[in-house]
MARLUM-29636 format. One record per atom (N, C-alpha, C): residue in one letter; x, y, z. Coordinates in steps of 0.1 Angstrom, whole numbers. Layout:
{"A",{X,Y,Z}} ...
This chain:
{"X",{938,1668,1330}} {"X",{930,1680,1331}} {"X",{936,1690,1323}} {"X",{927,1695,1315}} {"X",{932,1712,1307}} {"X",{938,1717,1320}} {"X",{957,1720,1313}} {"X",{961,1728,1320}} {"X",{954,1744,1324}} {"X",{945,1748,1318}} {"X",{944,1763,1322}} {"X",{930,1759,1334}} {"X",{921,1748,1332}} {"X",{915,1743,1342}} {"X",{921,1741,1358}} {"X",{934,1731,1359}} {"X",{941,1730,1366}} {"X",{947,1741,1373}} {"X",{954,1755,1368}} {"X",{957,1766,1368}} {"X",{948,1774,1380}} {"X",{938,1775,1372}} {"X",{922,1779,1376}} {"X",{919,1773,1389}} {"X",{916,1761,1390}} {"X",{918,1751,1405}} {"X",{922,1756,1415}} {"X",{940,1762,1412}} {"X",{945,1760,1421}} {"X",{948,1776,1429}} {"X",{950,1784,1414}} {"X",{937,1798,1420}} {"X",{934,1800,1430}} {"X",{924,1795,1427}} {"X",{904,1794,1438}} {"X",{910,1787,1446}} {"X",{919,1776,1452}} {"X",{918,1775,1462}} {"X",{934,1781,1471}} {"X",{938,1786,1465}} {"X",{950,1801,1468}} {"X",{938,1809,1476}} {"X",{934,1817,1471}} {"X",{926,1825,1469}} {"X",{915,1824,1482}} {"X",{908,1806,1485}} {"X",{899,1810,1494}} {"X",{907,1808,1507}} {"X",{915,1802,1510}} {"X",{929,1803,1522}} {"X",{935,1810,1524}} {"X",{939,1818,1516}} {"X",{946,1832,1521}} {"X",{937,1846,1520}} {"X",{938,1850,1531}} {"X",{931,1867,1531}} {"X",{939,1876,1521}} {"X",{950,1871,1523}} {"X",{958,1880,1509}} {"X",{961,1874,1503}} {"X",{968,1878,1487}} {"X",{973,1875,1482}} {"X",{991,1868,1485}} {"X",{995,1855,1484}} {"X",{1008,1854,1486}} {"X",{1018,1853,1477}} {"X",{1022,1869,1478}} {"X",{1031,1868,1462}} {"X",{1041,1857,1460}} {"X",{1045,1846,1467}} {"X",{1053,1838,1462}} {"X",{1046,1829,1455}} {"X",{1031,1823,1460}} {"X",{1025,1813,1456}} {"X",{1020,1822,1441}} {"X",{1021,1834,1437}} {"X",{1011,1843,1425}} {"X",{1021,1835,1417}} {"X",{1039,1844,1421}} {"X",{1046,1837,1409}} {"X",{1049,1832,1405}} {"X",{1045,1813,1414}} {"X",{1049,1803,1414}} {"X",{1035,1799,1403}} {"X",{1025,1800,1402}} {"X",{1013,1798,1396}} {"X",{1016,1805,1385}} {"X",{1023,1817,1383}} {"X",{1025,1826,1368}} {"X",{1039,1819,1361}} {"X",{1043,1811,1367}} {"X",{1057,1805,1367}} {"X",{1055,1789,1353}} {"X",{1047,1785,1366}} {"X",{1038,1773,1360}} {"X",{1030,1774,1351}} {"X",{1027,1785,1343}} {"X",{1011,1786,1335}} {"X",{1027,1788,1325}} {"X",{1036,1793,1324}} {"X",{1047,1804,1313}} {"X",{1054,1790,1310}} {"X",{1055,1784,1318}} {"X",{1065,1769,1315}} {"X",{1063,1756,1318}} {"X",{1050,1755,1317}} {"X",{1040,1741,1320}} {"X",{1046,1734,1302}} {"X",{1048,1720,1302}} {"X",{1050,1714,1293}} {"X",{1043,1710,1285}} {"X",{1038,1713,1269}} {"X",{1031,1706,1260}} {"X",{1029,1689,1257}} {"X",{1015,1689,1261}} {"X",{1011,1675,1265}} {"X",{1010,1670,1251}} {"X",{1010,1654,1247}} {"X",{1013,1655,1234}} {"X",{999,1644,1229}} {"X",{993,1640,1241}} {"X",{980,1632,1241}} {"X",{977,1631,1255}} {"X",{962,1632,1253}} {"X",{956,1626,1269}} {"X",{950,1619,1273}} {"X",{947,1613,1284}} {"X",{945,1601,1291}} {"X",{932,1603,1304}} {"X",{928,1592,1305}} {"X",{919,1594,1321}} {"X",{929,1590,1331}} {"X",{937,1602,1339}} {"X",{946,1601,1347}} {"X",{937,1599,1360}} {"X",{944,1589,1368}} {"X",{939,1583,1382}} {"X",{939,1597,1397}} {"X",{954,1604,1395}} {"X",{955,1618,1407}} {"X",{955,1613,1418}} {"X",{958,1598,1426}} {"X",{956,1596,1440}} {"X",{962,1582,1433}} {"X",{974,1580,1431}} {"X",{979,1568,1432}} {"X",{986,1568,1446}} {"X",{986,1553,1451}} {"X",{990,1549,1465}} {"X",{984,1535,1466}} {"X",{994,1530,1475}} {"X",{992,1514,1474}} {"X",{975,1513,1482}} {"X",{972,1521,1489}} {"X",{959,1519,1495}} {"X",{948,1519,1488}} {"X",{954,1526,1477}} {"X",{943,1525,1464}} {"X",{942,1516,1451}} {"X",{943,1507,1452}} {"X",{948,1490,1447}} {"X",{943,1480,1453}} {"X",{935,1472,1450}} {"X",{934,1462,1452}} {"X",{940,1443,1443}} {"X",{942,1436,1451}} {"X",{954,1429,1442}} {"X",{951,1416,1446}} {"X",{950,1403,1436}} {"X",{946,1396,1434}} {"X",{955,1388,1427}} {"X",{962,1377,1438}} {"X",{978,1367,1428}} {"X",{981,1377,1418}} {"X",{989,1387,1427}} {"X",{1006,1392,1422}} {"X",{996,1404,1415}} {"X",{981,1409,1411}} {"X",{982,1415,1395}} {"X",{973,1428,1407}} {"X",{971,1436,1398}} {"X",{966,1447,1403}} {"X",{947,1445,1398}} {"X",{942,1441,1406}} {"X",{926,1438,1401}} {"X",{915,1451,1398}} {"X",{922,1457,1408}} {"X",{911,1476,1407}} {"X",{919,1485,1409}} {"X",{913,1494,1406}} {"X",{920,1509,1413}} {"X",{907,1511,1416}} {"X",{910,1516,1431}} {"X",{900,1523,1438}} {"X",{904,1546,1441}} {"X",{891,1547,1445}} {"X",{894,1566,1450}} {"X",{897,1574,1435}} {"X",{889,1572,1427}} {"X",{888,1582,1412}} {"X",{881,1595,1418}} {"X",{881,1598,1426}} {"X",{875,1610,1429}} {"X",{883,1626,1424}} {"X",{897,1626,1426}} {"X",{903,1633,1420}} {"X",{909,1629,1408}} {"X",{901,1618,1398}} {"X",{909,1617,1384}} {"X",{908,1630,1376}} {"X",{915,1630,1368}} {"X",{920,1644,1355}} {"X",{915,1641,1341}} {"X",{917,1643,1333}} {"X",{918,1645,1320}} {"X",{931,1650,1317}} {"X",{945,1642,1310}} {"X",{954,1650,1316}} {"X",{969,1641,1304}} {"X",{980,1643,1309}} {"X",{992,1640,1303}} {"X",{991,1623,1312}} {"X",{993,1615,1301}} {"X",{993,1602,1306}} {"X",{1005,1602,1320}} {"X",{1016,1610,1317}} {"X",{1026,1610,1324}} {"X",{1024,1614,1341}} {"X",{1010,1624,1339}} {"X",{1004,1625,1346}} {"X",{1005,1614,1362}} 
C-alpha cells in the first residue's frame, strides 16, 4: 500500500474512535509518516498471514486464503 494511503487509513480510523484527538497516537502517526522507510519495489502483499490462512497439501503450502486486507506494498511487507 502507498505509504501516504496507509497513513491516511489509519487517520480515519484514529479519528472515528476517539472523540478527541490522542496526542500520543498524532505523534506516533507524524513519527511514522517523518521516518517510514523507502520501499525499493512493490509487491501484492497478503496483510493477514497466520497458519489459519494456509491451506497445505504434502508438506507444501497449496493456497492462501483471507486477501481481504492485502496491500500494494514493500515485499517485506
Amino acid at each position: 500500500m502507498c505509504r501516504k494511503r496507509a497513513f491516511a487509513k489509519w487517520r480515519a480510523l484514529i479519528e472515528q474512535t476517539q472523540p478527541e484527538p490522542e496526542p500520543i497516537l498524532t505523534d506516533l502517526i507524524c513519527w511514522l509518516e517523518a521516518n517510514a522507510p523507502r520501499t525499493e519495489r512493490l509487491a501484492l502483499v497478503h496483510g493477514a498471514y497466520r497458519t489459519g490462512n494456509v491451506l497445505v497439501d504434502d508438506d507444501r503450502v497449496s493456497a492462501v486464503l483471507d486477501w481481504e486486507l492485502q496491500v500494494i506494498g514493500d515485499p517485506m511487507y
